[in-house]
N, C-alpha and C positions, 0 to 999 in steps of 0.2 A: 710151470703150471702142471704139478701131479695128479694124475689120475686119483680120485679119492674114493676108496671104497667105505668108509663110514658113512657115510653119507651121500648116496644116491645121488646125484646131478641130476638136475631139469634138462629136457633138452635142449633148452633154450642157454643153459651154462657150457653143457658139451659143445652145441655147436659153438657156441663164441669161443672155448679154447683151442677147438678144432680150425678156425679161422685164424686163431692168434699162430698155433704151429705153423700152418700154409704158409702165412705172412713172412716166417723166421726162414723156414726154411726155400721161400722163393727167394730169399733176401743173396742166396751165395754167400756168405757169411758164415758155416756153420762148417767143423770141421767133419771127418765122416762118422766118426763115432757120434754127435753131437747129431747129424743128421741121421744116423740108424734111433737115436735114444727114440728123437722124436717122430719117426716115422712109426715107430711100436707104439709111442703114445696114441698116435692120431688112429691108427688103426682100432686099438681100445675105443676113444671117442667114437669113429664113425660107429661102430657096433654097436655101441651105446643110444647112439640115436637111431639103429634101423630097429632097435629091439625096442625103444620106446613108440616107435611109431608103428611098429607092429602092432605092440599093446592097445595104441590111442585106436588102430583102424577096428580093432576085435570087439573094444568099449564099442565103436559106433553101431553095432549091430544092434539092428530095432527088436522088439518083443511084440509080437502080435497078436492077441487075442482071438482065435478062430470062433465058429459058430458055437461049438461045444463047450467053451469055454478053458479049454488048455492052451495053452502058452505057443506059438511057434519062433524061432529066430530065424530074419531076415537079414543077410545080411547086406549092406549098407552100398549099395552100387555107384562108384565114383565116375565121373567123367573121366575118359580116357581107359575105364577099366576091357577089359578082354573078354 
């Protein structure tokens, strides 16, 4: 499963080939080159998914309408946040 730059991955496809590599390479099965190949891949994926969920947390920021009528952003305070 290649990394596909034409085409943007859902996070939802990253993660899944990002579980398929874990799976292969938990497996002991994979010689070392085979496990460097996929170790580069997975890393690509994770990054792919922290950079999408960066994006998703950024989208969640509210727009507020102040008394005056201009715009503020809030941004979007998650549980567990700091």
């Amino acid at each position: 499963m290649a990394y596909m730059k034409k085409k943007e991955l859902t996070f939802e496809e990253s993660l899944t080939q990002l579980e398929a590599i874990v799976e292969k390479m938990e497996s002991g099965d994979m010689s070392l080159n085979d496990l460097m190949l996929n170790y580069s891949e997975g890393i690509k994926l994770s990054n792919h998914c922290y950079t999408l969920l960066e994006r998703a947390e950024k989208a969640m920021d509210l727009l507020v309408t102040e008394k005056d009528g201009k715009l503020s952003e809030v941004p979007l305070e998650l549980e567990g946040d700091a």
